[in-house]
Backbone bond lengths (Angstrom), bond angles and torsions (degrees), N, CA, C in turn:
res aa  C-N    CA-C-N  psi(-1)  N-CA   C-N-CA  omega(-1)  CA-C   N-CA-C  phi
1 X - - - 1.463 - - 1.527 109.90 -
2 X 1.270 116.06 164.71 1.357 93.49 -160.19 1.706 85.52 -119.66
3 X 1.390 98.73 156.67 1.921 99.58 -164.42 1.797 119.96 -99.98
4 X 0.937 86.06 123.28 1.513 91.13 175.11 1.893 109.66 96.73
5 X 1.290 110.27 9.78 1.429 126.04 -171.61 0.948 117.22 75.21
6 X 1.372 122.55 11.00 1.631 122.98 -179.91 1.407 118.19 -43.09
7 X 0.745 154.72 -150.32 1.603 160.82 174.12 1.790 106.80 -123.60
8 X 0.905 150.71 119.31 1.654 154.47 -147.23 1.476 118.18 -126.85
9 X 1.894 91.60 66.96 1.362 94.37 -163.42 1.557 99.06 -85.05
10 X 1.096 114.62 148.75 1.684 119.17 177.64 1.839 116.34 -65.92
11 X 0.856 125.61 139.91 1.891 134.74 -172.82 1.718 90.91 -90.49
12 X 1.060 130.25 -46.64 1.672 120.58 -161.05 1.870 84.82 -87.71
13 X 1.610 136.90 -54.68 1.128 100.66 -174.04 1.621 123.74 -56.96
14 X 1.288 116.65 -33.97 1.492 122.59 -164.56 1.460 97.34 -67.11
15 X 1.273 128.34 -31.86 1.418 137.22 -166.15 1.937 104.04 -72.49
16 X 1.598 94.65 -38.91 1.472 96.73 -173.45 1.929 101.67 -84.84
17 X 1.203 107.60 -27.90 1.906 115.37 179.24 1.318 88.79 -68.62
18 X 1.533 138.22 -34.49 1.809 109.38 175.80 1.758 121.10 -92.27
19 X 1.452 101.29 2.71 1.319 109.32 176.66 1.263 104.22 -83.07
20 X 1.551 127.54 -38.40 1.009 119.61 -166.12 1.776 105.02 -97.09
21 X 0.936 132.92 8.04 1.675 153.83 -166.01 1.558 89.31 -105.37
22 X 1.218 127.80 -39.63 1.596 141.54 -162.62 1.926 92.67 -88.16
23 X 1.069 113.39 -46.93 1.847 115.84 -172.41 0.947 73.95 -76.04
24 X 1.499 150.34 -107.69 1.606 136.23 -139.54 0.969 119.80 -25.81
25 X 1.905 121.07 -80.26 1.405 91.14 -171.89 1.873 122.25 -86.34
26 X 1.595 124.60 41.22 1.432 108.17 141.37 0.594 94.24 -103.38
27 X 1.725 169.64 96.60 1.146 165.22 -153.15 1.222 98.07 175.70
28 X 1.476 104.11 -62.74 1.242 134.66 160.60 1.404 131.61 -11.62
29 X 1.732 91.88 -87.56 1.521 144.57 164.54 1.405 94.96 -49.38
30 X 1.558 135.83 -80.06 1.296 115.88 -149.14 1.485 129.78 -115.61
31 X 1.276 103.96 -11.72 1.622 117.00 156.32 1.823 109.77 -88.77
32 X 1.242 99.68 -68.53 1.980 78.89 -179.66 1.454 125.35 -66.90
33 X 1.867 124.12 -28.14 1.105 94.86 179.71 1.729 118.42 -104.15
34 X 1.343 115.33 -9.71 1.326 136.18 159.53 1.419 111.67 -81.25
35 X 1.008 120.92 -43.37 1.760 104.19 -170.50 1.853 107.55 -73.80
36 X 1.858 93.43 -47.74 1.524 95.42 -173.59 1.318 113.31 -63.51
37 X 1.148 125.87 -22.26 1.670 128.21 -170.35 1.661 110.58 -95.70
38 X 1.626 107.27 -1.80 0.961 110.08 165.84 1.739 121.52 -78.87
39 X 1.150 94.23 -47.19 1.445 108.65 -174.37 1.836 106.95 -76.21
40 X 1.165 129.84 -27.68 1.254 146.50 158.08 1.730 110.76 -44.35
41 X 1.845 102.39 -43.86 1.558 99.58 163.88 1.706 128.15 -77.87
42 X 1.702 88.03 -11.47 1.475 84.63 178.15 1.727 98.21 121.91
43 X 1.301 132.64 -37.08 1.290 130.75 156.53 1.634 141.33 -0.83
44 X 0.867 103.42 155.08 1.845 98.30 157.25 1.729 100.79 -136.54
45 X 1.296 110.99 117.88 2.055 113.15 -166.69 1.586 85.19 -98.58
46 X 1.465 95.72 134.16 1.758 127.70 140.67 1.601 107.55 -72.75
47 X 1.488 114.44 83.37 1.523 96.71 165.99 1.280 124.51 -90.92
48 X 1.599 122.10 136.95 1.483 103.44 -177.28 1.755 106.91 -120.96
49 X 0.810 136.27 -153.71 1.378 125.60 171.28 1.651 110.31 -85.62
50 X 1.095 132.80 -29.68 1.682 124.22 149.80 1.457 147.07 -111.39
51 X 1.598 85.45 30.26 1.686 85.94 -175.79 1.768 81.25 171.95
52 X 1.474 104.20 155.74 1.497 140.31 -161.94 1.525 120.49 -135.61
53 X 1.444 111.04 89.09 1.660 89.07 -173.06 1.905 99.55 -91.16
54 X 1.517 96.57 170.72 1.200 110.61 -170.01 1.513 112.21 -152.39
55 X 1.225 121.42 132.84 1.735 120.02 -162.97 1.686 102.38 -107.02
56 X 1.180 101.00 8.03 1.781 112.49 158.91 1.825 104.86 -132.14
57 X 1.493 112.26 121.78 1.410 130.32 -166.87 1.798 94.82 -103.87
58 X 1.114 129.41 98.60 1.370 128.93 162.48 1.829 120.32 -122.60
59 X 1.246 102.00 145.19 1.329 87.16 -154.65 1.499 111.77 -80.82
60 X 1.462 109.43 -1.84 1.565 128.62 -178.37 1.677 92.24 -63.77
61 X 1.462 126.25 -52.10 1.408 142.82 -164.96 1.444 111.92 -59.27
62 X 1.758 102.56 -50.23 1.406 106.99 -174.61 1.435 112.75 -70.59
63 X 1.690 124.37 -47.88 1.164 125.68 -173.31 1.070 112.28 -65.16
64 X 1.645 151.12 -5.23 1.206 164.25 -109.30 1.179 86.68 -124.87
65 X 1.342 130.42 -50.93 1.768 125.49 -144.51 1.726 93.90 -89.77
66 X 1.429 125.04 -71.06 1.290 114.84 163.28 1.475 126.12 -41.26
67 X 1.400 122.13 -32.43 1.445 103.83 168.33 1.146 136.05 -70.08
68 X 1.301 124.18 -11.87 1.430 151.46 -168.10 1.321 99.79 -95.23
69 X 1.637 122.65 -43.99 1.629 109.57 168.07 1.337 120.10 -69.14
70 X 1.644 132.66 -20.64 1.425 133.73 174.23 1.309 95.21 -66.20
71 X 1.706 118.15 -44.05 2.061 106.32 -162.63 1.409 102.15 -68.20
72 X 1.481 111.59 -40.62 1.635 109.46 175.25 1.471 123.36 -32.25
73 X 1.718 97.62 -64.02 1.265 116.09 176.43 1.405 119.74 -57.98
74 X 1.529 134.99 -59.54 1.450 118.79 -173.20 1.635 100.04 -93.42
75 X 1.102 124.22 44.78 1.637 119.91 171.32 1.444 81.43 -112.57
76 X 1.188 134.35 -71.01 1.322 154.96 -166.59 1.759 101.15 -47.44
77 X 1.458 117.21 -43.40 1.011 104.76 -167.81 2.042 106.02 -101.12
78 X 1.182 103.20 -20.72 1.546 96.37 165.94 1.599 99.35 -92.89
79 X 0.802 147.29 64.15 1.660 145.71 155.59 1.785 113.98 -174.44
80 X 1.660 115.62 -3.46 1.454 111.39 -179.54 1.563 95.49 -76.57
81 X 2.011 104.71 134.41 1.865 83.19 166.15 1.425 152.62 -71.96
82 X 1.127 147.06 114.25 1.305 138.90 150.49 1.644 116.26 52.71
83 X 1.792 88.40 -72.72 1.090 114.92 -159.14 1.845 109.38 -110.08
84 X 1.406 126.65 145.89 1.869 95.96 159.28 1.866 125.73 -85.74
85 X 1.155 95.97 128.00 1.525 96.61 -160.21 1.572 83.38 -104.77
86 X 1.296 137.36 4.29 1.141 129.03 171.00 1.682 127.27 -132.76
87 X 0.882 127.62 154.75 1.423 101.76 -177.12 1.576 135.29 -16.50
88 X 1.439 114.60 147.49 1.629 106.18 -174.43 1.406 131.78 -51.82
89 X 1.940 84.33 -38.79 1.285 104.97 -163.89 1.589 108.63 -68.96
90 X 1.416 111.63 -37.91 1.791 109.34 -179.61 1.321 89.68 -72.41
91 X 1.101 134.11 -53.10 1.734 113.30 -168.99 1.024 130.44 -8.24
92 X 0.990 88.26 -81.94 1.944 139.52 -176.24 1.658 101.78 -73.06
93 X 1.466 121.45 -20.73 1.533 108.08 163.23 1.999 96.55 -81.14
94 X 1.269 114.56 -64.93 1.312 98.23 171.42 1.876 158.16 -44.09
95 X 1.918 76.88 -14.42 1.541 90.00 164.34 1.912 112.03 -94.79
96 X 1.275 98.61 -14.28 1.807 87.24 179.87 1.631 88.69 -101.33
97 X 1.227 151.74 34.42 1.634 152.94 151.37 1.580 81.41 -85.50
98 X 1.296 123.95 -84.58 1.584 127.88 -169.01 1.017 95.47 -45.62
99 X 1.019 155.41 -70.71 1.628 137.33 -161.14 1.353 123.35 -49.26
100 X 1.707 103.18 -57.09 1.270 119.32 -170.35 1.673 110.69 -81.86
101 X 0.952 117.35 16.62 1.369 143.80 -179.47 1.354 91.11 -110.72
102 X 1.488 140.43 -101.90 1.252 127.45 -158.70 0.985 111.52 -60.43
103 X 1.497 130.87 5.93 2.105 98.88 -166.09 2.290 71.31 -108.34
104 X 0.887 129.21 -26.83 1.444 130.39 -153.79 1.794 80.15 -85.16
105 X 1.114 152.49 -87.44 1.451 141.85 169.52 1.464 117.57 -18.13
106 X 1.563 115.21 -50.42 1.748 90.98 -176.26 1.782 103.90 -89.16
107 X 0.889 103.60 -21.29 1.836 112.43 -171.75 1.741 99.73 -61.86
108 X 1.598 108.82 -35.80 1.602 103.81 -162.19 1.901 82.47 -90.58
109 X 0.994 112.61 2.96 2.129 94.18 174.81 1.348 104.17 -102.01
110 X 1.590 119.97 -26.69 1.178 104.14 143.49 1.216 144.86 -53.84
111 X 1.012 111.84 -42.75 2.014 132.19 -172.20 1.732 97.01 -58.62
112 X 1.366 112.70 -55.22 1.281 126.12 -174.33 1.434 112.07 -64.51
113 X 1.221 130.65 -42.69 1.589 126.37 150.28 1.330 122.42 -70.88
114 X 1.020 128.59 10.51 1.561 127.99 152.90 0.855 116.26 -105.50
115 X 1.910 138.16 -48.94 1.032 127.01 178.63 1.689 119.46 -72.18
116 X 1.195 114.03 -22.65 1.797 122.85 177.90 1.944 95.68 107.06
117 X 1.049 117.39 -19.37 1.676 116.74 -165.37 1.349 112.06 -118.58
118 X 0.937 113.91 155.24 1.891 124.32 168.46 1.450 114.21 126.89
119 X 1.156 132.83 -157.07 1.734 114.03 -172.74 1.167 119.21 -99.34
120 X 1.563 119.25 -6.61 1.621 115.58 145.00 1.149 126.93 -49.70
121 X 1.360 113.41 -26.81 1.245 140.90 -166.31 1.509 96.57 -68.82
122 X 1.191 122.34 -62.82 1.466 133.41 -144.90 1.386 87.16 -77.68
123 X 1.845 119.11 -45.81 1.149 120.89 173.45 1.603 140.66 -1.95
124 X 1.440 54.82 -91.79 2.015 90.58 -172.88 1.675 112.47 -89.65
125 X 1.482 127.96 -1.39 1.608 123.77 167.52 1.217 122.49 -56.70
126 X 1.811 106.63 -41.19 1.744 110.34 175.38 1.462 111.56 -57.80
127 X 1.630 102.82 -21.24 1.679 95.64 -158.69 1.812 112.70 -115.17
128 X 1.548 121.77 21.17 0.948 130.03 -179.37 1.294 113.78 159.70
129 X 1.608 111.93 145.90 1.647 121.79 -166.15 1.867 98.14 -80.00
130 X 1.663 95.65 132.42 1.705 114.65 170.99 1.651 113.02 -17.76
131 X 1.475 125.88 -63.75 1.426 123.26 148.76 1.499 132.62 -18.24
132 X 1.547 118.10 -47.72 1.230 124.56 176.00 1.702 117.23 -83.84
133 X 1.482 113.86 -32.26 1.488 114.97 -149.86 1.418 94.41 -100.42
134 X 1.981 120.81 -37.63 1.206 122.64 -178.69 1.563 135.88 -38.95
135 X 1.550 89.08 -64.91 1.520 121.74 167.98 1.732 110.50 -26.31
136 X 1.684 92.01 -66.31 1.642 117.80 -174.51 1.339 94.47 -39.23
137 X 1.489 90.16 -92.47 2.091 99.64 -171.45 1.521 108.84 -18.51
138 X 1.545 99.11 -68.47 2.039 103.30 -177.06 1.386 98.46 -27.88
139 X 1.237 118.04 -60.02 2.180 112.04 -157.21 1.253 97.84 -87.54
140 X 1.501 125.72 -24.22 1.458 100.53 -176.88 1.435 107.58 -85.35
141 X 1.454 125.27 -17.29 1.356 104.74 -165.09 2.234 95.47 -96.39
142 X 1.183 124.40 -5.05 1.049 135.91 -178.78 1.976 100.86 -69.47
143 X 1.367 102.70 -63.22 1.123 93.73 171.92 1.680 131.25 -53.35
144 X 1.604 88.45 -56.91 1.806 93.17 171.87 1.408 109.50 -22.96
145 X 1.754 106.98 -60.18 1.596 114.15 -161.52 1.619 104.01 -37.08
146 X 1.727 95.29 -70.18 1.294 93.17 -177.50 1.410 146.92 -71.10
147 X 1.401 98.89 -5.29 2.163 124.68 161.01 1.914 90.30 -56.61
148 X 1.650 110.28 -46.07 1.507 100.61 -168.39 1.474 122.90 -71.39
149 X 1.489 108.77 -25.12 1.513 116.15 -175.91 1.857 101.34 -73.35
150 X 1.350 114.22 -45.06 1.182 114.54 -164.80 1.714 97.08 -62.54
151 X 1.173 110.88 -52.83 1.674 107.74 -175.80 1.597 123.48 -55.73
152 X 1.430 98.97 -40.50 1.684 111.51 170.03 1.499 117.62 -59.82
153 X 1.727 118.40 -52.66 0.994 106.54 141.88 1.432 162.28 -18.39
154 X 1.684 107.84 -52.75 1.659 113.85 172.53 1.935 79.04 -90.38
155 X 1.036 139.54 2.78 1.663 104.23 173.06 1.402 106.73 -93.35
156 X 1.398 113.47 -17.28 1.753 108.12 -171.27 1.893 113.00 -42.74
157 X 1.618 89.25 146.03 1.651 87.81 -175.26 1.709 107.63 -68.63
158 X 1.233 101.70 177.47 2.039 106.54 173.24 1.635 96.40 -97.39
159 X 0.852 86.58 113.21 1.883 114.76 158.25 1.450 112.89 -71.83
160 X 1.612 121.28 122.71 1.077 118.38 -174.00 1.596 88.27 -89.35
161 X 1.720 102.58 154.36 1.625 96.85 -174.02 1.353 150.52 33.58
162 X 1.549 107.29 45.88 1.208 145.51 -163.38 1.700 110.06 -107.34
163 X 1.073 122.61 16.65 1.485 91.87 -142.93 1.402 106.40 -86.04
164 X 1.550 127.00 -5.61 1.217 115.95 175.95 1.456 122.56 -100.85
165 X 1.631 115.49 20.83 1.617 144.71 -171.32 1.518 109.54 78.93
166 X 0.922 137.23 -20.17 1.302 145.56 -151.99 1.776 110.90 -51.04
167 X 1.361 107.90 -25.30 1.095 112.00 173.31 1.856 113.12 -87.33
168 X 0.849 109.04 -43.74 1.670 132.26 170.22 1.443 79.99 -45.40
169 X 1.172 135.99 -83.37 1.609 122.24 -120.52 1.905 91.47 -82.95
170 X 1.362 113.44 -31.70 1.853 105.13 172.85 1.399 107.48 -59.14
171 X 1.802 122.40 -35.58 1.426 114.56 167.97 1.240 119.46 -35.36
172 X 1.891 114.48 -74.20 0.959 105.17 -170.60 1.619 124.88 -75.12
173 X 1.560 121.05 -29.66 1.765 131.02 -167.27 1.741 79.85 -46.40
174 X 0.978 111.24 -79.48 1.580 125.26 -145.58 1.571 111.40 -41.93
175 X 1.439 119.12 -30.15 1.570 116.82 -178.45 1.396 96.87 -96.45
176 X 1.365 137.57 -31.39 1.227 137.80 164.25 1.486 113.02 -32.79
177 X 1.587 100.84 -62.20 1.789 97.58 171.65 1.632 124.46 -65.75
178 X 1.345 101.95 -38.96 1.440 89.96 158.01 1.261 170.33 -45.24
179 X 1.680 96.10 -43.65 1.351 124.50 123.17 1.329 126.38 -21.70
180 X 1.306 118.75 -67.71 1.753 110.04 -166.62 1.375 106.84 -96.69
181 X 1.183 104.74 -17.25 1.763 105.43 158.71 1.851 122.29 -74.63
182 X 1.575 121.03 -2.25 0.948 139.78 146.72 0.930 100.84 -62.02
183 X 1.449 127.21 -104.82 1.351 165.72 -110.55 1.715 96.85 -69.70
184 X 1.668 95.48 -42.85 1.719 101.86 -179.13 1.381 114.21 -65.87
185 X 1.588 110.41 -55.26 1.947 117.71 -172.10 1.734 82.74 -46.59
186 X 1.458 116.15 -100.22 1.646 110.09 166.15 1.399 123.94 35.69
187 X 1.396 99.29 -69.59 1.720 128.12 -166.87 1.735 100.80 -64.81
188 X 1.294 99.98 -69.71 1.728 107.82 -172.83 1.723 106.94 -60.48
189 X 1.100 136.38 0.34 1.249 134.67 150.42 1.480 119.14 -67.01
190 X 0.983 113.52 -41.59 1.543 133.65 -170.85 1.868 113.46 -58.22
191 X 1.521 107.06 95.89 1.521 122.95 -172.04 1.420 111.19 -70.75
192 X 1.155 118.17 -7.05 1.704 122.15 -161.39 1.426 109.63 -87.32
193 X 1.058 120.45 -48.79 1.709 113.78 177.94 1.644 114.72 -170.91
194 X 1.606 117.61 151.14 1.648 99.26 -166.71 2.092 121.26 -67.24
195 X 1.513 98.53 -5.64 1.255 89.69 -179.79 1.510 110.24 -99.85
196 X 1.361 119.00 -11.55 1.452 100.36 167.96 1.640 111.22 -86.84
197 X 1.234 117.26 14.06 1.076 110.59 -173.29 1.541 92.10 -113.65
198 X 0.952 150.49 -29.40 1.633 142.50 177.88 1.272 108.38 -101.16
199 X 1.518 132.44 -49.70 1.769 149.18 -120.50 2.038 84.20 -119.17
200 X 0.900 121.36 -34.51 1.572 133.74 -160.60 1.763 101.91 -87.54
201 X 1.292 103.16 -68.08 1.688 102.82 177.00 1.646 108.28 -81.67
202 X 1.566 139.33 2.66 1.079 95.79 167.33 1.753 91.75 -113.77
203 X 0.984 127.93 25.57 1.508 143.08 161.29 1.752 99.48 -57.18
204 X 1.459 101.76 -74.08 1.294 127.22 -169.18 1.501 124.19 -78.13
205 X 1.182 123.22 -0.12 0.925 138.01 148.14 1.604 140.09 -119.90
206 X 1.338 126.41 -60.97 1.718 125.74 149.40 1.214 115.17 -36.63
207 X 1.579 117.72 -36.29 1.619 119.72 -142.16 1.908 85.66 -93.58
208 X 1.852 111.02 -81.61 1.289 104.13 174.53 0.963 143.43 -38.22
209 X 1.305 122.99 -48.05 1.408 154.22 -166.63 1.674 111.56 -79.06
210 X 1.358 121.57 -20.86 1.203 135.59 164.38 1.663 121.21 -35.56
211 X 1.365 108.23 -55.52 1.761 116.84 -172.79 1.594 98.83 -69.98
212 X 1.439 123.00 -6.16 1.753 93.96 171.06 1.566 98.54 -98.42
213 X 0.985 121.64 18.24 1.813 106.87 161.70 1.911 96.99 -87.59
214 X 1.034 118.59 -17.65 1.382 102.01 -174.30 1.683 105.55 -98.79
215 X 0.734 112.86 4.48 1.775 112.77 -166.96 1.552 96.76 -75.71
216 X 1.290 127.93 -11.69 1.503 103.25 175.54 1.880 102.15 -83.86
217 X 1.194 136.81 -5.23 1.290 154.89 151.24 1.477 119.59 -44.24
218 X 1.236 103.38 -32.40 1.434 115.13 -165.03 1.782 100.55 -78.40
219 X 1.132 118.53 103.38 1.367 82.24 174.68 2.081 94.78 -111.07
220 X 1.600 76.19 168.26 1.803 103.10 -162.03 1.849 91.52 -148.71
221 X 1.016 113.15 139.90 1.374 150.26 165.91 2.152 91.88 -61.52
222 X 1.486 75.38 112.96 2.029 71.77 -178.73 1.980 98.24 -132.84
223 X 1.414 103.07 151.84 1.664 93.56 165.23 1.447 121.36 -94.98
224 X 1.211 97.74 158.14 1.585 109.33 -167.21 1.753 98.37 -72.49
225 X 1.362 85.95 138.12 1.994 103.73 178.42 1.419 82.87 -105.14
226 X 1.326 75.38 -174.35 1.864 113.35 -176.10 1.871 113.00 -90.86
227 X 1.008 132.77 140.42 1.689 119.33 -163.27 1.991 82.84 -63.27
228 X 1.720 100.58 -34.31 2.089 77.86 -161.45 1.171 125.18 -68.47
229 X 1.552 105.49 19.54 1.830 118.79 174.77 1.437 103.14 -69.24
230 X 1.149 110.51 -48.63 1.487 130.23 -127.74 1.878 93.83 -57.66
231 X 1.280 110.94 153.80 1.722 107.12 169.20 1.060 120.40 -88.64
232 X 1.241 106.27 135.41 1.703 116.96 -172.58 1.304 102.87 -85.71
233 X 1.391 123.35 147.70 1.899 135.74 -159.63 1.630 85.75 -66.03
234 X 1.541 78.69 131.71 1.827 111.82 154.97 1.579 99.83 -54.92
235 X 1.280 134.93 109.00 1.232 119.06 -171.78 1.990 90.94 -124.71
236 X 1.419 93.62 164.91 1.934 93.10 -173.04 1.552 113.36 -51.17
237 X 1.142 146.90 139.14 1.736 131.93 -172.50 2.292 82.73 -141.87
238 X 0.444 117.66 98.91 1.846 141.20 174.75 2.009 91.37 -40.06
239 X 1.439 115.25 -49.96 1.591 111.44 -169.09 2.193 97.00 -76.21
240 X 1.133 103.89 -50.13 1.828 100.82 153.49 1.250 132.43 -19.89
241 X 1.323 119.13 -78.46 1.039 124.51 -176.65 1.776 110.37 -82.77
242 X 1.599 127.06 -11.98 1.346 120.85 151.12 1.445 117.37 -44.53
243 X 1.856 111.70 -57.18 1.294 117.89 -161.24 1.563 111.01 -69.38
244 X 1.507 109.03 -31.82 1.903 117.94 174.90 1.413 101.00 -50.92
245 X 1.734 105.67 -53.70 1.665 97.70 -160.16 1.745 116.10 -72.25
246 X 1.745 103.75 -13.94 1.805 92.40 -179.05 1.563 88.78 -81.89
247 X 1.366 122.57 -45.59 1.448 103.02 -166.59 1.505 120.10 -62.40
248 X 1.126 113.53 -32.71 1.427 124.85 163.33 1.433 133.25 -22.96
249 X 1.514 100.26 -54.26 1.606 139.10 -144.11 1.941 104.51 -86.96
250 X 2.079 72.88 -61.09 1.340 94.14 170.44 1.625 133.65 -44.11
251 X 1.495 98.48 -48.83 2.066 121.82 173.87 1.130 69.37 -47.55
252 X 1.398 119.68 -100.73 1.639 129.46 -130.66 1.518 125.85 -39.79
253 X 1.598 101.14 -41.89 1.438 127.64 -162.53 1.635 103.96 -82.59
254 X 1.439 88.80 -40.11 2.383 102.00 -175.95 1.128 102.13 -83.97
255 X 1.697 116.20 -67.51 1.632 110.13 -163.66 1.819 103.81 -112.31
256 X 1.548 127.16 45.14 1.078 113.74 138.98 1.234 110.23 -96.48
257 X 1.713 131.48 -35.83 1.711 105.00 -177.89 1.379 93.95 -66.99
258 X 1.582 131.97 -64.66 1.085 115.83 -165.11 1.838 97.12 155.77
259 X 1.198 125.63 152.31 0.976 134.59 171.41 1.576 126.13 -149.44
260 X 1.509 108.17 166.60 1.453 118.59 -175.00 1.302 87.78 -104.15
């Protein structure tokens, strides 16, 4: 029973709703918008769960995978509802896709202007010297981050009896770990080299994915809903956590060695 009337959302489902929020968008990212835009150039793609090689380099191909996590993200977030009009559990899987979608898009334009590499990288080299393009990415994807927290923020659902976040922040911690506890098993599959196999998934997951543990922090000026908005607890559902663990299994097992 859950104490004090709290709402009794489960830690292993929410953990498996951000694992599987985490396979979508690389899923996303590197089979639909890297793999398909590979073969669109004419290619044959190695997709793996963090990275896609391709023996045709076009820059339509490369920008494809990050652009596809921004459409994810503000499609999701100008059209997700308000309210959950459908079960909790998809909700709340569809609100950590939008999340983990925008903070993983502006975080990796950062990453890519700090580290010098990644598909901004490939981007923007034809079109300006490391000095000029670096800098950019760093502030533009710095801001993005935080354009994304503020928006994620005014989207968070109303928590009935929430008022000091406490319920919010087990929302988000718990798929957060899931996520990079994905992202890693994932990782150690990965035959291609030791940093996309350690340095790559916890980049893309611990690293991006980080600012929605703080979003109950954020505060933003929000309007008052109705209590019958509010989301009802992620509670354990047995067919849930089946569907996390094949999709789960599958990332790790298909696209951590890597596939055609």
């Amino acid at each position: 029973m859950p104490r004090g009337g709290a709402p009794a959302d489960d830690p292993i489902t929410l953990a498996a709703l951000g694992g599987l929020a985490y396979v979508a968008i690389m899923v996303t990212h590197e089979a639909v918008g890297h793999g398909i835009g590979c073969v669109i150039a004419g290619g044959h793609p190695i997709v793996t769960s963090v990275a896609t090689q391709c023996q045709v380099e076009s820059i339509a191909m490369v920008a494809a995978g990050p652009l596809l996590n921004w459409i994810t993200g503000i499609g999701l977030a100008l059209h997700l509802p308000g309210h959950p009009r459908s079960s909790p559990h998809l909700a709340w899987l569809l609100w950590l896709v939008m999340a983990f979608s925008l903070l993983l898009a502006a975080g990796y334009l950062l990453f890519c202007g700090v580290a010098g590499f990644g598909d901004w990288a490939t981007v923007a080299s034809p079109w300006a010297p490391p000095g000029v393009w670096r800098p950019a990415a760093a502030i533009a994807g710095g801001v993005a981050y935080y354009l994304a927290l503020l928006a994620l923020a005014r989207r968070r659902p109303l928590l009935a009896g929430d008022g000091n976040g406490d319920r919010l922040r087990g929302l988000l911690v718990w798929p957060y770990l899931g996520a990079g506890i994905v992202a890693c098993l994932a990782g150690l599959f990965n035959p291609i080299d030791l940093t996309r196999r350690l340095l790559l998934p916890i980049a893309s997951s611990f690293g991006a994915c980080f600012g929605a543990t703080r979003i109950p922090d954020v505060d933003v000026s929000r309007s008052t809903r109705a209590s019958g908005d509010a989301l009802a607890p992620i509670d354990r559902r047995p067919g849930w956590l089946i569907a996390a663990a094949i999709a789960i299994l599958a990332f790790a097992g298909i696209l951590g060695p890597g596939t055609r």
